[in-house]
TORKOL-4160 file (C-alpha; in steps of 0.2 Angstrom, whole numbers, padded with zeros to 4 digits, m for minus):
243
<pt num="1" X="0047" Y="0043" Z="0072"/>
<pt num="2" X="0059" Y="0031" Z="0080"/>
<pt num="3" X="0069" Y="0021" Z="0066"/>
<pt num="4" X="0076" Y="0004" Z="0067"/>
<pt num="5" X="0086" Y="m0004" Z="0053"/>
<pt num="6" X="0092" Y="m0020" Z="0051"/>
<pt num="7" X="0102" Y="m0026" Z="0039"/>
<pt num="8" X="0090" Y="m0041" Z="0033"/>
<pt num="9" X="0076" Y="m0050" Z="0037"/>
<pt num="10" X="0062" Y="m0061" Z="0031"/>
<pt num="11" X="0050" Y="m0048" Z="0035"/>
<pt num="12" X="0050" Y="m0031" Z="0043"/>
<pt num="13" X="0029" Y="m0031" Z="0044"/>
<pt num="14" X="0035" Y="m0051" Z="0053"/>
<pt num="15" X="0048" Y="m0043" Z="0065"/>
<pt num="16" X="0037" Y="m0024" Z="0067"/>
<pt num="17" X="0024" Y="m0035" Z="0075"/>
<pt num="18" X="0036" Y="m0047" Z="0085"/>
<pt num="19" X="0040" Y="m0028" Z="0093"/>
<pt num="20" X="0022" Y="m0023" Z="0098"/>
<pt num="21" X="0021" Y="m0039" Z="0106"/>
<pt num="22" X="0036" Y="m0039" Z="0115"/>
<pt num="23" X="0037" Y="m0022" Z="0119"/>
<pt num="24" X="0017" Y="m0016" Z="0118"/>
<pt num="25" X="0021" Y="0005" Z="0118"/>
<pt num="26" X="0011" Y="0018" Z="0112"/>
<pt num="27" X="0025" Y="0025" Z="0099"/>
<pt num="28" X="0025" Y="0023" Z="0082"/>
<pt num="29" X="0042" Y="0014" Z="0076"/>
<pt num="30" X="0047" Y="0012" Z="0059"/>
<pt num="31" X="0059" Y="m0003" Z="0055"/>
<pt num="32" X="0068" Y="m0004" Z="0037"/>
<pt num="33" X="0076" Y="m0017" Z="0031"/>
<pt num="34" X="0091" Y="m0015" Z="0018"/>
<pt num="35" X="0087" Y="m0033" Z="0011"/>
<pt num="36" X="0070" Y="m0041" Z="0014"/>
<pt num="37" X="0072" Y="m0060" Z="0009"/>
<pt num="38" X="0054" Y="m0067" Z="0010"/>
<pt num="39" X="0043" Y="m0051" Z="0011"/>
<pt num="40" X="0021" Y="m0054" Z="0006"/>
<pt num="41" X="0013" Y="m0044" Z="m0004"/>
<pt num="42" X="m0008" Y="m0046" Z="m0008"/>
<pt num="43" X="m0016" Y="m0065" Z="m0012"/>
<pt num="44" X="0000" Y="m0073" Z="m0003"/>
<pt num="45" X="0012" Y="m0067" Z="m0017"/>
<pt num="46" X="0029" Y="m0063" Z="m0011"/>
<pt num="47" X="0039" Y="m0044" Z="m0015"/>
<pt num="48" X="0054" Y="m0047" Z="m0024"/>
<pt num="49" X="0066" Y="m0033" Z="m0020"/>
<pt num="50" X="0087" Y="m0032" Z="m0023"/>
<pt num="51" X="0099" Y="m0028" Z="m0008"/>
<pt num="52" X="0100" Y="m0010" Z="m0005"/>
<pt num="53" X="0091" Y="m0004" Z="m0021"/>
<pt num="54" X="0073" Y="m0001" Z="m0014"/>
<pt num="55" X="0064" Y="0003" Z="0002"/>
<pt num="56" X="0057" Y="m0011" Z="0009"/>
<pt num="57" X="0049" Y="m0004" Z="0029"/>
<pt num="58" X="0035" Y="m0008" Z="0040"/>
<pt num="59" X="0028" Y="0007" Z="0051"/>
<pt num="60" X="0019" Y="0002" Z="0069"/>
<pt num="61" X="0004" Y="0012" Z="0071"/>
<pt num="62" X="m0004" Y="0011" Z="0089"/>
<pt num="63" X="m0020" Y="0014" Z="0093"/>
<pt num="64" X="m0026" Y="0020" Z="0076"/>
<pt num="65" X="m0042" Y="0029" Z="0078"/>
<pt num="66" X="m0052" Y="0019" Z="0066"/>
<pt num="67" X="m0066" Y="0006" Z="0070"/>
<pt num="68" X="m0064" Y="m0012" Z="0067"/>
<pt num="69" X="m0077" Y="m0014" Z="0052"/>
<pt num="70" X="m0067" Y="0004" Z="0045"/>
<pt num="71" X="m0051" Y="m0004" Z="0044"/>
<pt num="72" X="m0048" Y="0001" Z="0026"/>
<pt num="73" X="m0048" Y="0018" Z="0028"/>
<pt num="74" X="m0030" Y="0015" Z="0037"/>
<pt num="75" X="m0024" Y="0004" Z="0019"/>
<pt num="76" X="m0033" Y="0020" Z="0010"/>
<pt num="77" X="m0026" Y="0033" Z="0019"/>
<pt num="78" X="m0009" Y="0027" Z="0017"/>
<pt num="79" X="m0009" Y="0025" Z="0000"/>
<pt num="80" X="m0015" Y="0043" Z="m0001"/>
<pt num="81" X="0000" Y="0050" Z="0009"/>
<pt num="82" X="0012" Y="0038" Z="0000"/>
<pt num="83" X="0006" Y="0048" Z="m0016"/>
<pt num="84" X="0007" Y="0065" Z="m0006"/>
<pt num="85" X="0023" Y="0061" Z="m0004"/>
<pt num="86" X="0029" Y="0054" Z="m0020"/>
<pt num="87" X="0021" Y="0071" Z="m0028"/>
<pt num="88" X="0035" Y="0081" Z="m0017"/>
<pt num="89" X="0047" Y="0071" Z="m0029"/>
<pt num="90" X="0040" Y="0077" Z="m0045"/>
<pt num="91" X="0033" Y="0059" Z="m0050"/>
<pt num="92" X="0019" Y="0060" Z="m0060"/>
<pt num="93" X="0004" Y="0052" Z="m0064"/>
<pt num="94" X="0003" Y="0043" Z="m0048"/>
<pt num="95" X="m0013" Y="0030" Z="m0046"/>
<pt num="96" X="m0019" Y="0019" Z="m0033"/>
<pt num="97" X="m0019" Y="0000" Z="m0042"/>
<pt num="98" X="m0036" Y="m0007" Z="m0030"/>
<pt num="99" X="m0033" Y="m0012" Z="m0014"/>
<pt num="100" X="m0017" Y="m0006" Z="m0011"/>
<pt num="101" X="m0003" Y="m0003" Z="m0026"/>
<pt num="102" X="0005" Y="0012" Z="m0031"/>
<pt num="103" X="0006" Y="0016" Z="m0049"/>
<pt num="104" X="0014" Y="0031" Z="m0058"/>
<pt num="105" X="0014" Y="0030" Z="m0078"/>
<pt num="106" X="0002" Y="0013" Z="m0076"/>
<pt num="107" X="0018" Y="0006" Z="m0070"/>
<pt num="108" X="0019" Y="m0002" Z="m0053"/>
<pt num="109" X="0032" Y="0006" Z="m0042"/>
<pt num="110" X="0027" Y="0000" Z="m0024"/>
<pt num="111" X="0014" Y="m0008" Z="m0013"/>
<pt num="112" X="0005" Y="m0005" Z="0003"/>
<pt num="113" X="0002" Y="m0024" Z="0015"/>
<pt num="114" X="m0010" Y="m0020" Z="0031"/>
<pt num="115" X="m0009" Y="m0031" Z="0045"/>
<pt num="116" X="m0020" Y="m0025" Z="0061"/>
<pt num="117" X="m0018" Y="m0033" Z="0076"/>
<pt num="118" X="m0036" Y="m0033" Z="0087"/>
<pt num="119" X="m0036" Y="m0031" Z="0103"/>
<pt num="120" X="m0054" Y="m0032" Z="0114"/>
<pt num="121" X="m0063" Y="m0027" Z="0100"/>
<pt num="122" X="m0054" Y="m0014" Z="0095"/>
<pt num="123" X="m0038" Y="m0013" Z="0081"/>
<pt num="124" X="m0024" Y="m0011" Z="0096"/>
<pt num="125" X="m0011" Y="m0007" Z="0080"/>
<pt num="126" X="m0010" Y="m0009" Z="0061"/>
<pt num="127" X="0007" Y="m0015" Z="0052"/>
<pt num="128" X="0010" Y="m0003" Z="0038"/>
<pt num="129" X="0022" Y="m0013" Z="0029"/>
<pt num="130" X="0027" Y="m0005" Z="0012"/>
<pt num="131" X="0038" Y="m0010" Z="m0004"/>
<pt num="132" X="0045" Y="0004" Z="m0014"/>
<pt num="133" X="0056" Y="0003" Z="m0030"/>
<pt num="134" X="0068" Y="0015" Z="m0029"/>
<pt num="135" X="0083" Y="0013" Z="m0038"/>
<pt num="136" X="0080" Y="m0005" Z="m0047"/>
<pt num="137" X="0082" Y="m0004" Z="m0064"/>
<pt num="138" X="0078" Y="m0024" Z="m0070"/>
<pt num="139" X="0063" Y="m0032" Z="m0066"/>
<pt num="140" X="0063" Y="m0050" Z="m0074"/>
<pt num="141" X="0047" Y="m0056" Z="m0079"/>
<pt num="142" X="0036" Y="m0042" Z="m0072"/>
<pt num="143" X="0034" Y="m0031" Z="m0086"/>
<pt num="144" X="0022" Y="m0017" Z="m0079"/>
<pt num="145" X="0036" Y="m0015" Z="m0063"/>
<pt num="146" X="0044" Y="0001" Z="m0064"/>
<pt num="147" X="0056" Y="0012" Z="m0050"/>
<pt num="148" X="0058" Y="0028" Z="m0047"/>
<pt num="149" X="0075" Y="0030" Z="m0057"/>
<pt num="150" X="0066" Y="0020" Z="m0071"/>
<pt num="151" X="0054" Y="0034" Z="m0073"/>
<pt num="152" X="0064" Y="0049" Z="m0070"/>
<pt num="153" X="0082" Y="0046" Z="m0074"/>
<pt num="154" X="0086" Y="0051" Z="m0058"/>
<pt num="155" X="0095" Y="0040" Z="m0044"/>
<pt num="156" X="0088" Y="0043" Z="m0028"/>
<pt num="157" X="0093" Y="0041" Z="m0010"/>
<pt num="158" X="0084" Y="0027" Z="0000"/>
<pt num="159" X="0088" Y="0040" Z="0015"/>
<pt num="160" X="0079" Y="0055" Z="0007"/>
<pt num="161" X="0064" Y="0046" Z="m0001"/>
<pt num="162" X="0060" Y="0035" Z="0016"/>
<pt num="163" X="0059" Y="0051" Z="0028"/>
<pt num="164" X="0047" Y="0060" Z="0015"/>
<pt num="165" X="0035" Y="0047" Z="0017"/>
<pt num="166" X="0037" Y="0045" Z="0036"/>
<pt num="167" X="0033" Y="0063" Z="0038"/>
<pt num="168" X="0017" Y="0059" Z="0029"/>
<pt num="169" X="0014" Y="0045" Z="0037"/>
<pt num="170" X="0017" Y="0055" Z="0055"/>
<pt num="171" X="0003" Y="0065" Z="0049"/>
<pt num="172" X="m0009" Y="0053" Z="0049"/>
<pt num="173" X="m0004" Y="0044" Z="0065"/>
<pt num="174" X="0001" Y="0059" Z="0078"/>
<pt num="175" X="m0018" Y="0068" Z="0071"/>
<pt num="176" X="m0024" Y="0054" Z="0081"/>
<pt num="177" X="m0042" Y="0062" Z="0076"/>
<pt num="178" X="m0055" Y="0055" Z="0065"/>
<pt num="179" X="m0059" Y="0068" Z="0058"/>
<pt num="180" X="m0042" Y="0065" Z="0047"/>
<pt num="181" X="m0050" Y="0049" Z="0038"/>
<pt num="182" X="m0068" Y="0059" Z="0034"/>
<pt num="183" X="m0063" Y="0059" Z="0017"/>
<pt num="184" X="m0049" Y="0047" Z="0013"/>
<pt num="185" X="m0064" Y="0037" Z="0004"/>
<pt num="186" X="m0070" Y="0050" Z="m0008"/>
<pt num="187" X="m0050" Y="0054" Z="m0011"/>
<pt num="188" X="m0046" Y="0037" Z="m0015"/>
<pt num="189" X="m0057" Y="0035" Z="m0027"/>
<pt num="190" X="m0052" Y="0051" Z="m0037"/>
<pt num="191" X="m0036" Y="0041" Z="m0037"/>
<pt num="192" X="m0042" Y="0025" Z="m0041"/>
<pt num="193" X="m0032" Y="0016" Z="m0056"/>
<pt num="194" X="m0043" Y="0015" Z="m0070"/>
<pt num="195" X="m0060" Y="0023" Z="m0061"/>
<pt num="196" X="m0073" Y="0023" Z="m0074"/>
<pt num="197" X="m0063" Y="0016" Z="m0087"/>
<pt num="198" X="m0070" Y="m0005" Z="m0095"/>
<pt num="199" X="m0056" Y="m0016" Z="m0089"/>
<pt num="200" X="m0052" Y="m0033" Z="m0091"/>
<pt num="201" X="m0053" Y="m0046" Z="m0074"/>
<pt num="202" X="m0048" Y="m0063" Z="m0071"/>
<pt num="203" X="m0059" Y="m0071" Z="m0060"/>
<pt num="204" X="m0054" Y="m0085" Z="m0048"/>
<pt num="205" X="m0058" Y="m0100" Z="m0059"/>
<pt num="206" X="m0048" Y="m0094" Z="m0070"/>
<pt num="207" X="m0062" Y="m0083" Z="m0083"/>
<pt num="208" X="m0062" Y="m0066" Z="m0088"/>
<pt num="209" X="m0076" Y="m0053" Z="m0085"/>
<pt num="210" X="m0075" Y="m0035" Z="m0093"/>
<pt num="211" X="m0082" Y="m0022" Z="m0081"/>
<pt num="212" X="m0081" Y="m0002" Z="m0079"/>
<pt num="213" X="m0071" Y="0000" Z="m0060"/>
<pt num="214" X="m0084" Y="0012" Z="m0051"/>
<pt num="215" X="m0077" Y="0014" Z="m0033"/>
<pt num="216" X="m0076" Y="0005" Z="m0016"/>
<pt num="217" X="m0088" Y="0000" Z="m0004"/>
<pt num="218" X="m0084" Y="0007" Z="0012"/>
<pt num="219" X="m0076" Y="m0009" Z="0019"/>
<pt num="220" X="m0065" Y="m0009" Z="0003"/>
<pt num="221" X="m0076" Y="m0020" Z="m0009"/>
<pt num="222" X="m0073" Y="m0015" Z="m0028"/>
<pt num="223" X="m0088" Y="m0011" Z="m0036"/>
<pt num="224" X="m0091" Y="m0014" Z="m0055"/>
<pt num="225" X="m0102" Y="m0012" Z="m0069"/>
<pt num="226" X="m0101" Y="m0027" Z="m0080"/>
<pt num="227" X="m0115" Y="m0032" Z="m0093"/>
<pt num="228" X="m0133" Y="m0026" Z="m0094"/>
<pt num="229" X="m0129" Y="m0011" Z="m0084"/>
<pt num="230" X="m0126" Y="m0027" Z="m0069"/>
<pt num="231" X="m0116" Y="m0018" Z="m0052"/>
<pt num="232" X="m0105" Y="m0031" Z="m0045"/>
<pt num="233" X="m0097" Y="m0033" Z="m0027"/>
<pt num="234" X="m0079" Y="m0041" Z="m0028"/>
<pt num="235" X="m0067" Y="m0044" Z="m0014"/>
<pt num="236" X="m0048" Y="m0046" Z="m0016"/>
<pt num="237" X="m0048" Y="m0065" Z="m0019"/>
<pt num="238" X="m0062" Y="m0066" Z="m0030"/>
<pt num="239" X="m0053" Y="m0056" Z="m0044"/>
<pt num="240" X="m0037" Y="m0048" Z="m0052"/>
<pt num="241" X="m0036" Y="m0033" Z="m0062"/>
<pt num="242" X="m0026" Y="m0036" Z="m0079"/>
<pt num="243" X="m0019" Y="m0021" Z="m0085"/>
């Protein structure tokens, strides 16, 4: 996979989709940026990241063989290969924090932000733009954030770590097959944080519901079971896990 690194930007998902509009090819490119100064994250909340500590990359997927209305799979799949390759570095007890979060130890240590780009109907590319804590060893006022060297000790290269996950990521993306997401649902949900465990959730006016997490819809919806055996439907801005 072709790599471009800049030395900062607001954005690499922002600059990896000013690419496929400027330069429209069917090659997946990865862009990395070795400070990220304004990057999203999920419900419009921003990823705080230091300079040269972390991994902060956008990958250009074209033509991903997934229908419109299947869209998550492509945000499930990845998570799944970003744990696939995280297991290659002996970190353990890696979740999937619904949508999109990667979690080792109940700690958060990265996040996964889709951004397809439809074309006629179909997705014409998705922007795989992923944080990952790496070597960051302070997070102030985010007390379930952990990195890598937080868990293990170990400081890592950005180098190493980033072309583990691109192979897994090429995987995906070169299979150009169908058949590669027949079972990324089922998968993420055997990796789902908290699957079949009573957690707490604040809803969006701000009260709390207690309900036992039992899977995704196809689209991506959470499914609960909250009180008198009730299964609810939530999508990502009607509620927040607290854990």
């Amino acid at each position: 996979m072709h790599i471009i690194k800049v030395n900062a930007t607001e954005s690499t998902n922002s600059l990896a989709r000013e690419w496929f509009n400027t330069n429209k090819n069917n090659s997946p490119i990865c862009i990395v940026a070795n400070n990220q100064t304004s990057g999203r994250g999920q419900r419009g909340a921003t990823w705080v990241s230091n300079a040269g500590e972390n991994l902060t990359f956008s990958v250009i997927y074209p033509k991903p063989c997934v229908e419109i209305n299947d869209q998550f799979l492509i945000s499930a799949a990845v998570g799944l290969q970003i744990i696939k390759a995280l297991k290659q570095l002996k970190i353990n007890n890696l979740k999937l924090k619904w949508p999109n979060d990667i979690m080792a130890d109940s700690y958060k240590i990265g996040g996964v932000l889709i951004e397809n780009i439809l074309q006629n109907n179909v997705i014409g590319a998705s922007i795989i733009g992923i944080g990952l804590n790496i070597n960051q060893v302070h997070f102030p006022d985010l007390p379930k954030a952990a990195s890598l060297k937080n868990l293990t000790g170990t400081i890592y290269s950005t180098e190493e770590v980033l072309s583990i996950i691109l192979e897994q990521l090429e995987k995906m993306i070169l299979s150009n097959d169908k058949s590669f997401f027949e079972n990324v649902h089922e998968d993420y949900e055997v990796n789902l944080f908290r699957n079949n465990k009573a957690s707490t959730f604040q809803l969006k006016d701000g009260s709390f519901i207690v309900g036992i997490i039992l899977g995704v819809t196809p689209s991506g919806l959470l499914r609960l079971k909250v009180e008198d055996e009730e299964i609810r439907i939530f999508d990502l801005k009607e509620l927040k896990l607290l854990f």
